[in-house]
C-alpha positions in Angstrom: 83.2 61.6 95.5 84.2 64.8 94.3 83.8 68.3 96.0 81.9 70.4 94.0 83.0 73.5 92.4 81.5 77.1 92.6 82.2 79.3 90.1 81.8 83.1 91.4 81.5 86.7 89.4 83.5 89.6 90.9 82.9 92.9 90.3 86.5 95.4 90.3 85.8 99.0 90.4 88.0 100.8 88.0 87.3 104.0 88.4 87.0 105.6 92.1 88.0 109.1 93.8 89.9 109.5 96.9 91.8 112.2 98.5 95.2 112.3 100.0 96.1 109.0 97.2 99.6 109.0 97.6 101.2 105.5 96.6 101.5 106.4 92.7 103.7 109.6 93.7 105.4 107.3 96.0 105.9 104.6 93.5 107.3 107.6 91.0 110.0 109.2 93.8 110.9 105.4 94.3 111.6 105.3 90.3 112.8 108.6 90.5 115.7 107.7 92.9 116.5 104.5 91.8 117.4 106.3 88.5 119.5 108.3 90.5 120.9 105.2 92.4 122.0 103.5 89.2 123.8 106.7 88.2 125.5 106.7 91.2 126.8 103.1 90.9 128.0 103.8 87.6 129.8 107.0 88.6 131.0 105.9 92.2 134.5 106.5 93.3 136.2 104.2 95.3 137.9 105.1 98.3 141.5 106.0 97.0 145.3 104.9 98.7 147.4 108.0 99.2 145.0 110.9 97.4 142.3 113.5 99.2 139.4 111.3 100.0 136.9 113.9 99.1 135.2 113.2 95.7 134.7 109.5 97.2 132.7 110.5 100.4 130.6 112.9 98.1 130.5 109.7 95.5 129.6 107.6 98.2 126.7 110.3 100.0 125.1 110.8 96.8 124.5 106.6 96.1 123.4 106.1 99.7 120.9 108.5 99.6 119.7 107.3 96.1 119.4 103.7 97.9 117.8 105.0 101.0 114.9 106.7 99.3 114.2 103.9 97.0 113.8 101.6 99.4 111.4 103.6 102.1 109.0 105.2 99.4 108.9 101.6 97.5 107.8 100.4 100.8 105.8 103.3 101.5 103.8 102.6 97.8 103.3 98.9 98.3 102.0 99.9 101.7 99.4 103.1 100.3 98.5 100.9 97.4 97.3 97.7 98.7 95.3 100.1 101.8 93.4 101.9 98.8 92.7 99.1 96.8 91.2 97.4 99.8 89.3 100.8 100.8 88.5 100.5 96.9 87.3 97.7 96.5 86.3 96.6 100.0 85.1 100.0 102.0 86.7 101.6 104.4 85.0 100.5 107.4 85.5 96.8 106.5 89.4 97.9 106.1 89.3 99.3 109.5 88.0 96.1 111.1 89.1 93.3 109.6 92.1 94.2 107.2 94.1 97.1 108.5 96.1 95.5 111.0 97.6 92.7 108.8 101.3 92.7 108.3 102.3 93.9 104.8 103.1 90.6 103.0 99.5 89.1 104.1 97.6 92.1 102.6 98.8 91.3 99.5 97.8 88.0 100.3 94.7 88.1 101.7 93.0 91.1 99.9 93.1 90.3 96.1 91.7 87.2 97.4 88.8 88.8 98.9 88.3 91.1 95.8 88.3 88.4 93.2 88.5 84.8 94.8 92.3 84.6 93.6 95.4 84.8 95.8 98.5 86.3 94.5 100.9 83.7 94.2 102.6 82.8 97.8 105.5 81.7 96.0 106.1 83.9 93.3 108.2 86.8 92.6 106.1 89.8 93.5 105.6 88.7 97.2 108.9 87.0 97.6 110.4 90.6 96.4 107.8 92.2 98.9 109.3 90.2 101.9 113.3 91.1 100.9 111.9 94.6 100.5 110.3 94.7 104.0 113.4 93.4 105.5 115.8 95.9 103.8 112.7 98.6 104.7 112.8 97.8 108.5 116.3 97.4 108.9 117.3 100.9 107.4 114.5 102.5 109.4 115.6 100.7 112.8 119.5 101.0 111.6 121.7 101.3 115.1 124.7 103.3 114.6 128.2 101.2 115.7 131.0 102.4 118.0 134.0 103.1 116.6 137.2 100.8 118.1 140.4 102.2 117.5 141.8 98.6 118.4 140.8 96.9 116.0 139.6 99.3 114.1 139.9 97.3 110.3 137.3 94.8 112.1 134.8 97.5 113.4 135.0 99.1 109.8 134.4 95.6 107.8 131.6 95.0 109.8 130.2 98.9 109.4 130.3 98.6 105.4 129.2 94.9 105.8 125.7 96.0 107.6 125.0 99.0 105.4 126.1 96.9 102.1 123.4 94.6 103.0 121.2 97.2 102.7 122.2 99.0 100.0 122.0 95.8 97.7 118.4 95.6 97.8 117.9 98.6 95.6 117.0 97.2 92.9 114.8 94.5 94.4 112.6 97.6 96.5 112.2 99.2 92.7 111.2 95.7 91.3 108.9 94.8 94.0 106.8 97.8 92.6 106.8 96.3 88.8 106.2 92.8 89.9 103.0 94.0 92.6 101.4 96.1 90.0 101.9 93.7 86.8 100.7 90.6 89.0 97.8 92.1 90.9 96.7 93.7 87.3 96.5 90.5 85.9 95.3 88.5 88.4 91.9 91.2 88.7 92.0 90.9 84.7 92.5 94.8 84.4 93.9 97.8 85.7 94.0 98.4 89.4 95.2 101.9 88.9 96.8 102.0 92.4 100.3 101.5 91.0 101.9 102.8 87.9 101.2 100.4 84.7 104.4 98.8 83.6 102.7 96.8 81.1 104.2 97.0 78.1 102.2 99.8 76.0 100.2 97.3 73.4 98.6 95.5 76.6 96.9 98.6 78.3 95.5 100.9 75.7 95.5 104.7 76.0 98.6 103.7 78.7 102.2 104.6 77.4 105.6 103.8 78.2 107.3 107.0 80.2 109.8 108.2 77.3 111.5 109.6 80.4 113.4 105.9 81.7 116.6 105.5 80.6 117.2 102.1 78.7 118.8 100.7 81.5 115.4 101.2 83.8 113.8 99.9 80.9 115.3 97.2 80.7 115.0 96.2 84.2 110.8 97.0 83.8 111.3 94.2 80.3 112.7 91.8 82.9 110.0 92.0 85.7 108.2 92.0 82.6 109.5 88.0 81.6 109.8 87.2 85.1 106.0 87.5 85.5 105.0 86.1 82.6 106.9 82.8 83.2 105.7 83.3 86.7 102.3 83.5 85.1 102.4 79.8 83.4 103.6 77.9 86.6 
């Protein structure tokens, strides 16, 4: 015997009106400052021998602060977006009940399923770069400072860079979390969601252009996410 099978029409609401609709400006300082960060890495200036250690510290300021704000406003535009899709799609007062006090992983879980019967994928790219970003997110935000040993002190600096490296190597996963969310939960609902930016390429989404602002480097990191969910997309 087999179980029977229901076929079920969903209706997505593409065009809406909300105030205080933040998580596409976040997702834009994100990009914004990840541009910045991959300047930074290419110009950074290691900390020299004998010479004034100067231009490194400024070097070194100016790519931890790129890092820094790519990671908390990606996470802070995965967070806004999935809350106003849900508000969206779902009303507010349902949100406020049921929804709002999920973690951030199981929204995007639990929410496109609600919306169209289909679940992103649990073990896909989007959601696996969702959970590295929400570790990197909460360990910068909770980040302990570390005492400094003067015996010993080669030990307490190892593990100083060692914690903050940890971090700042998640960069460009918080940026591609964005890409992947949007292009998945886009094609999942069979059109725009318009709570992200579109990073489709510009033939898929018409009227919807590539920013001739990314540098080919950023766009080539966008083609990537790009491949990665479309292979992602025939599993």
């Amino acid at each position: 015997m087999t179980n029977p099978i229901h076929h079920v029409e969903f209706e997505v609401m593409e065009t809406w009106a909300r105030m205080n609709s933040f998580a596409k400006s976040f997702a834009e300082i994100a990009e914004d400052s990840f541009e910045s960060y991959l300047v930074a890495k290419e110009n950074y200036i290691p900390m020299p021998d004998n010479e004034d250690p100067s231009a490194h510290f400024i070097s070194e300021k100016e790519l931890y602060e790129a890092s820094f704000k790519t990671i908390v406003f990606a996470a802070m535009a995965c967070e806004a977006a999935i809350f106003d899709l849900a508000a969206i799609q779902l009303g507010d007062d349902y949100v406020d009940k049921y929804i709002d006090k999920l973690n951030l992983v199981s929204k995007w879980v639990v929410i496109p399923k609600l919306i169209c019967g289909k679940s992103m994928n649990m073990k896909g790219p989007a959601l696996n770069s969702l959970k590295e970003l929400t570790y990197a997110r909460n360990a910068l935000v909770h980040l302990k400072s570390l005492p400094v040993k003067m015996k010993g002190i080669e030990e307490s600096v190892k593990k100083a860079e060692k914690q903050i490296d940890k971090i700042i190597n998640t960069t460009e996963n918080a940026y591609k979390t964005v890409v992947l969310l949007s292009l998945e939960l886009n094609r999942l609902l069979g059109t725009p969601a318009g709570v992200l930016p579109f990073y489709e390429a510009r033939t898929e989404i018409a009227g919807f252009s590539e920013s001739s602002n990314r540098s080919e480097t950023l766009i080539k990191i966008i083609n990537r996410c790009r491949q990665i969910d479309s292979r992602a997309s025939s599993e």
